[in-house]
N, C-alpha and C positions, 0 to 999 in steps of 0.2 A: 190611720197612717198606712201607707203601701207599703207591705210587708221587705221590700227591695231596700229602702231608704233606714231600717233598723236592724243596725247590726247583732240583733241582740238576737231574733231570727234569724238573719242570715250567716251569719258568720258562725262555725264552731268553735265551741271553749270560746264565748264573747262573755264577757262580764259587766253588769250594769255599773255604769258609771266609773268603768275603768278601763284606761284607754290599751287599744289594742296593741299587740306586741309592735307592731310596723308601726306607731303614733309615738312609741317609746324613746326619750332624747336620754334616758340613764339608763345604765347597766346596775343595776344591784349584785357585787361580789363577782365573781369567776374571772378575777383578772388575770389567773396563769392561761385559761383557756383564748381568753383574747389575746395576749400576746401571745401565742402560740399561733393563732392563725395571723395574727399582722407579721411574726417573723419569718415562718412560709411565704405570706405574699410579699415582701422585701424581699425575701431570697431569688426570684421571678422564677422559682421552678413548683411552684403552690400545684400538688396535686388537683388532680379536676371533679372528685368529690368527696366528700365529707361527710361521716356520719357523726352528727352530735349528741352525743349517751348522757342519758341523765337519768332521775328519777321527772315524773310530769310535775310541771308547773315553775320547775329552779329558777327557769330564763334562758333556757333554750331558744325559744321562737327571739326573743329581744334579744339576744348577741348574733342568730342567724339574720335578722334586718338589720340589725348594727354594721354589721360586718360588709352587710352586701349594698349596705349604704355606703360605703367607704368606698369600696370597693368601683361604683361604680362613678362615685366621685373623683378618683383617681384612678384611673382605667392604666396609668402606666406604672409599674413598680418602681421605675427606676428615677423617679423623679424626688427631688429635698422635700417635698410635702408627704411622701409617704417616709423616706428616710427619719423625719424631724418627726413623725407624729406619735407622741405618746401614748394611743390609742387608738379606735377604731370610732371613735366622734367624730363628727360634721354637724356645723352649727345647723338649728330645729329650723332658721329661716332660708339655707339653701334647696334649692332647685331639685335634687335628687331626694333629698328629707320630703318636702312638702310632697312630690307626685308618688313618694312610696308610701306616705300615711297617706295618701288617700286613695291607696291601692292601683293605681293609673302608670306607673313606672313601666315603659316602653321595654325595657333591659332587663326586669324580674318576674318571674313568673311564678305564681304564693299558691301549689298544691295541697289540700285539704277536703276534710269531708263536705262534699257539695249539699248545696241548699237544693230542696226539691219539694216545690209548693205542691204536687199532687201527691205527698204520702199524707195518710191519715189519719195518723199521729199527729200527735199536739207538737212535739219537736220536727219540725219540718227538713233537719239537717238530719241526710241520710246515715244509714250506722259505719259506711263501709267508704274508705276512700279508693275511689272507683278508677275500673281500665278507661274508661271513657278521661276522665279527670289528668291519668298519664299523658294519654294519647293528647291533650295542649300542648307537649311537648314538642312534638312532629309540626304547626305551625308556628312556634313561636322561636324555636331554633331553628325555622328554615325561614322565617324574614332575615331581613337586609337590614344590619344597625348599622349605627356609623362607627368608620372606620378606627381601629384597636380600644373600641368597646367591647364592654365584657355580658355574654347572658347567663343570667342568673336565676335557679331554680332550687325554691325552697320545699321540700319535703313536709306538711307537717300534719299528721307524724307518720312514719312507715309502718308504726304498729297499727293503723290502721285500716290498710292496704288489703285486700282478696287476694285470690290468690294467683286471678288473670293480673290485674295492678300490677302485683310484685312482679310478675316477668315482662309484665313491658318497660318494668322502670330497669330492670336487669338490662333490656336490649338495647336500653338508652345510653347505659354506663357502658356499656361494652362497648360504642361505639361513640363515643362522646363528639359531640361537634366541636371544634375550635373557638377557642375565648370563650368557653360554658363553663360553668361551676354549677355543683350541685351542693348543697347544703340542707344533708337526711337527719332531721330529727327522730333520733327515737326514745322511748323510757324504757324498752326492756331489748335491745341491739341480739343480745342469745338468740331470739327467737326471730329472726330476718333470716331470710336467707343467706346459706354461708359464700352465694355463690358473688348476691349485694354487699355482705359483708368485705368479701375478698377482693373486693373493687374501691372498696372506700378509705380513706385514712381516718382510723378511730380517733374522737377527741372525747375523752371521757371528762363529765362533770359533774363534782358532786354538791349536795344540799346541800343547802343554805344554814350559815349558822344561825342560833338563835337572835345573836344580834342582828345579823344580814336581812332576817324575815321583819323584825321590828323596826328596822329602817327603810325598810320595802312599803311596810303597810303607813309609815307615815309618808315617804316621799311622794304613794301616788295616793292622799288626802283619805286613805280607808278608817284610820283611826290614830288617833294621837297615841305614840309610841308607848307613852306613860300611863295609859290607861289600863286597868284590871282584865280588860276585854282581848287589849292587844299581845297583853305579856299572856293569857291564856291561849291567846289563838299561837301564837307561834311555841309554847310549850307543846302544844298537839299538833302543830302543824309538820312534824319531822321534817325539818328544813325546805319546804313548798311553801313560798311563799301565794301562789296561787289557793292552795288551801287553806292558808291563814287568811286571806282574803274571802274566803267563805265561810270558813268559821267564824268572822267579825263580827257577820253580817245578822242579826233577827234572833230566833233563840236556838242559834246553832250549837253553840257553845255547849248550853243546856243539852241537846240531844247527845252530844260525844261526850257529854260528862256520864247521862243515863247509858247509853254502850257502854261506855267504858266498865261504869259500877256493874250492869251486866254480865258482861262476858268475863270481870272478874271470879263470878262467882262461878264458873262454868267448872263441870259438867251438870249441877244441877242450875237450872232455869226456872226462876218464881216466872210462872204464867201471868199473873193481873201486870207486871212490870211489863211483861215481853210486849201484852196488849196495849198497852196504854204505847209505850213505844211505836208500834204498829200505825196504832190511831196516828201519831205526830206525823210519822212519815208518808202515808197513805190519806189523807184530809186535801180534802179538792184547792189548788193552789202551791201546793207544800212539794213541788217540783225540786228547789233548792234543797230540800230536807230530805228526797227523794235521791238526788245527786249524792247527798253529802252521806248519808249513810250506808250507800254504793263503797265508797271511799272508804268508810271506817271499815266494812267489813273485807273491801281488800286487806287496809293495812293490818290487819288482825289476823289474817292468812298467811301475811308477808312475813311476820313475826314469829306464826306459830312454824311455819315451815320455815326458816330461820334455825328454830331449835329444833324440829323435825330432823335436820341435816344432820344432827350430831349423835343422835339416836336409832331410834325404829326405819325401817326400809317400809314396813307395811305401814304406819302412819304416815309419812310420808310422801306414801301414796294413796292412802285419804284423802291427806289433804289438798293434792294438785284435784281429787276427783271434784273435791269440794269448791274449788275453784272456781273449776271450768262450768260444776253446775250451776253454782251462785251467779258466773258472768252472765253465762245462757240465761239466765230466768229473767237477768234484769234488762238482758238488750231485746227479749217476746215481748216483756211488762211493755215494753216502749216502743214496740213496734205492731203490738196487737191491741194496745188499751187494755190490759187483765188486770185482775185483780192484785194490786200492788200489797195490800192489809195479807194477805194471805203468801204471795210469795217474802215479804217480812218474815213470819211466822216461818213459815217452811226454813229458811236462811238460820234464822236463832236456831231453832232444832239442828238442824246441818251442822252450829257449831257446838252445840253441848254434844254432841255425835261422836264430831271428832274430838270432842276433849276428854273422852274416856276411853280412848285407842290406846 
């Protein structure tokens, strides 16, 4: 197959066999966040960008196409169709729905980590959402649409961004073109700059509840609500349904159940456990398993520095060191081909480390 024509290479954060945020006709939960941006754009004074805070995976990217589906469906605020409309829906067979799932939408422009067949790495989607990648902005706000059309520019996500990126996306909001909207997704908005910050109107959204994720994973056909698999994956999945969506998936489950009993036991670490672990995640294929235990040892960080907050100043600066070293190691693993079995090992030490601080 030509690497172009699967999304599952080209696109980042793509999921097999589930359709991509822009293909999305439902929203799963954050109805106050939708109405909040439909009663701005009825208002016709709708700030000109948006940053939308979440934790990754809620449905950020599927309320920013939602939105700018509408939106570009009804290019006028002042019209009964945006007055009357309950939400931010257009039926999946209209003209604006159909050319933005298939990514071809004249009026939106969907920035993210670019595909780039000459790295050689197995994930061919580069780590960094690039100045180059901003810089579509400068032709695509400087065509000719038709007249009080709206152009629309999805961020996803700003945590992705360098640190050239971040200041040309700064010089974009500084001077925004007319009838443009930006729509910044981020999962951690703190760490953007305060100057992107200071330009955008926060729309904070939080996870998904536990029922929200078990109607998520049956709406788009991942796993039957009622099933042992599904009621597990959204128990772990801390309201991401994106993550419950990979935990469904093969014997993920199994691996975040072994973390889990792991890192319960910390600071002492049984070694044959940590290996065998290791083996799961590092085993030629086990990419997914690779991904997904990236994940846990975030949110195991997120927690411990959580309760860090309330205690030790020097733990808690452990554990941001721990952090930053665990990301670094896993975005070399993926950009050098190293030894994954071995940065595993390194990672578990890292946390019985810090759990004697």
């Amino acid at each position: 197959m030509n690497d172009l024509a699967d999304p599952l290479l080209t696109e980042a954060d793509a999921i097999e066999d589930v359709p991509l945020p822009r293909e999305r006709d439902r929203l799963i939960g954050h109805h106050e966040a939708e109405a909040e941006l439909l009663s701005a754009y009825r208002s016709r004074r709708m700030h000109h960008a948006w940053i939308l805070a979440g934790p990754k995976g809620i449905g950020k990217a599927t309320l920013a196409f939602r939105f700018a589906r509408f939106a570009l469906a009804h290019p006028d605020p002042a019209t009964p169709a945006v007055a009357e409309a309950p939400d931010c829906a257009i039926p999946a067979g209209h003209p604006d729905f159909r050319k933005i799932a298939a990514g071809a939408h004249p009026g939106l422009l969907h920035l993210r980590r670019p595909y780039d067949p000459k790295r050689k790495a197995k994930d061919k989607i580069k780590q960094d959402l690039t100045v180059d990648e901003i810089r579509r902005t400068v032709p695509f706000f400087g065509s000719t649409g038709s007249e009080g059309s709206w152009r629309i520019c999805i961020v996803d996500a700003a945590d992705d961004m360098n640190v050239n990126a971040a200041n040309a996306l700064l010089k974009v909001l500084e001077e925004p073109p007319k009838r443009s909207l930006f729509l910044v997704l981020s999962h951690a908005p703190g760490r953007l700059l305060p100057t992107i910050r200071s330009r955008c109107r926060m729309l904070h959204m939080r996870a998904l509840s536990r029922e929200e994720v078990l109607a998520g994973l049956g709406d788009l056909g991942v796993a039957d609500p009622a099933d042992r698999i599904a009621a597990r994956a959204a128990d772990l999945a801390q309201g991401s349904l994106r993550k419950a969506i990979k935990l469904a998936e093969g014997d993920s489950i199994d691996l975040a159940d072994s973390f889990a009993k792991l890192t319960a036991g910390l600071p002492r670490l049984d070694a044959a456990t940590a290996h065998d672990l290791a083996d799961q995640v590092s085993r030629n294929g086990a990419d997914d398993a690779w991904s997904l235990f990236q994940d846990l040892v975030a949110d195991h960080l997120h927690t411990r520095l959580g309760e860090a907050g309330q205690g030790s100043l020097q733990r808690l600066v452990r554990l941001s060191e721990v952090w930053e070293k665990t990301s670094r190691a896993a975005r070399e693993a993926d950009a050098y081909n190293l030894d994954r079995k071995q940065i595993v090992l390194n990672t578990l030490r890292d946390l019985a480390e810090t759990a004697r601080a």
